[in-house]
C-alpha positions as YAML, in Angstrom:
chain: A
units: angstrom
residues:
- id: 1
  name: UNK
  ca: [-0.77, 3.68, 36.44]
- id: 2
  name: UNK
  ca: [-3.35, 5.57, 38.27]
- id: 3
  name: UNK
  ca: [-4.49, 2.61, 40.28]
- id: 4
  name: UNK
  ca: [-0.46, 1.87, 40.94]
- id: 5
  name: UNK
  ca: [-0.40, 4.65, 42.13]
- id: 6
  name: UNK
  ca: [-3.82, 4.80, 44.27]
- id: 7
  name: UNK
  ca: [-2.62, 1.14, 46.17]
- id: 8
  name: UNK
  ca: [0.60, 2.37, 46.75]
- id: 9
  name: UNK
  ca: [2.52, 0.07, 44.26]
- id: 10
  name: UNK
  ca: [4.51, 3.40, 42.94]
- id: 11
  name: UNK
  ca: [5.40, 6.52, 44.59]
- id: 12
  name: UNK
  ca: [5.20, 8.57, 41.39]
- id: 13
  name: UNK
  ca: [4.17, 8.56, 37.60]
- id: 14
  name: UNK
  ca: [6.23, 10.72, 35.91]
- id: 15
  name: UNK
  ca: [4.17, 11.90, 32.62]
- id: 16
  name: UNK
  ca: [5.63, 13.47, 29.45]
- id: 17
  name: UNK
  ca: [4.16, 16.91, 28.11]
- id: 18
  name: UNK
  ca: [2.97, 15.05, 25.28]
- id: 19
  name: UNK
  ca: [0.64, 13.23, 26.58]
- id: 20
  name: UNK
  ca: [0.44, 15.90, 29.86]
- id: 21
  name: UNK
  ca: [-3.37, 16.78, 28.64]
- id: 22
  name: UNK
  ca: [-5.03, 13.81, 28.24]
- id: 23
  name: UNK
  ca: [-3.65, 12.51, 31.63]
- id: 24
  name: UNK
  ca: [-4.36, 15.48, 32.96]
- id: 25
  name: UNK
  ca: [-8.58, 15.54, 31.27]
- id: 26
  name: UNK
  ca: [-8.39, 11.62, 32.98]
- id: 27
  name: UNK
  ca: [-7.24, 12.17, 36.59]
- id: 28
  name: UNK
  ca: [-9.38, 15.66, 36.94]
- id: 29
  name: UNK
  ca: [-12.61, 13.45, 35.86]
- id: 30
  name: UNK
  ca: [-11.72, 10.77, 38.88]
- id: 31
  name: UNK
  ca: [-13.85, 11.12, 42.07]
- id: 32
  name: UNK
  ca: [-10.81, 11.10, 44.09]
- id: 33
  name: UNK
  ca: [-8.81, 13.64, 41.70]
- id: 34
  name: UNK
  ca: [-8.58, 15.82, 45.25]
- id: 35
  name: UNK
  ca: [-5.67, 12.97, 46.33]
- id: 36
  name: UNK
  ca: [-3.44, 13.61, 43.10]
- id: 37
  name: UNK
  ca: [-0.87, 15.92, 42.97]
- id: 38
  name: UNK
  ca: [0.75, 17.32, 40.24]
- id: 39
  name: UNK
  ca: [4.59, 18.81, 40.41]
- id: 40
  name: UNK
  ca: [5.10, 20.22, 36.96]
- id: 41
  name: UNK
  ca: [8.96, 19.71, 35.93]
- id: 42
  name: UNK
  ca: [10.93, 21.83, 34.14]
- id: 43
  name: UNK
  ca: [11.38, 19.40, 30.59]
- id: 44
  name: UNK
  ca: [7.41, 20.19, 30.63]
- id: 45
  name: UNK
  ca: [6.54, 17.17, 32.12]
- id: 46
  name: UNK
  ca: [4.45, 16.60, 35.16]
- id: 47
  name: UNK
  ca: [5.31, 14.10, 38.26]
- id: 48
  name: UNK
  ca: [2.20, 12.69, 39.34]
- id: 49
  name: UNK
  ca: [1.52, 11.61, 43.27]
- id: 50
  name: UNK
  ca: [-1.12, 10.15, 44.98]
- id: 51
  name: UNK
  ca: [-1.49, 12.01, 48.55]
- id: 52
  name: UNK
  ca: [-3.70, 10.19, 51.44]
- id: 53
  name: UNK
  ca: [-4.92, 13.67, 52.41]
- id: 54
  name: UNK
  ca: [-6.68, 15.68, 49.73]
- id: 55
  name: UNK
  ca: [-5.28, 18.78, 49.03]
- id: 56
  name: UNK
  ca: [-7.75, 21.91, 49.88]
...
């Protein structure tokens, strides 16, 4: 999913609190983990994008 979203295949990943943490320990490890935003939802689940910008 992460590299669907990095090529543009998907607009968004939406992730399920469940698993929210272990996504979460993934994406922060990545090199690029500066492109990803996360828009946390109000079921406790987090909508994942992948911005061509890095945040600051």
């Amino acid at each position: 999913m992460i590299e669907k979203l990095r090529s543009g295949q998907i607009n968004e990943w939406y992730v399920h609190k469940e698993v929210f943490l272990d996504v979460r320990a993934v994406v922060v490890a990545l090199e690029d983990f500066k492109h990803f935003r996360g828009i946390a939802q109000r079921s406790g689940g987090v909508i994942y994008q992948y911005l061509q910008e890095p945040r600051s």
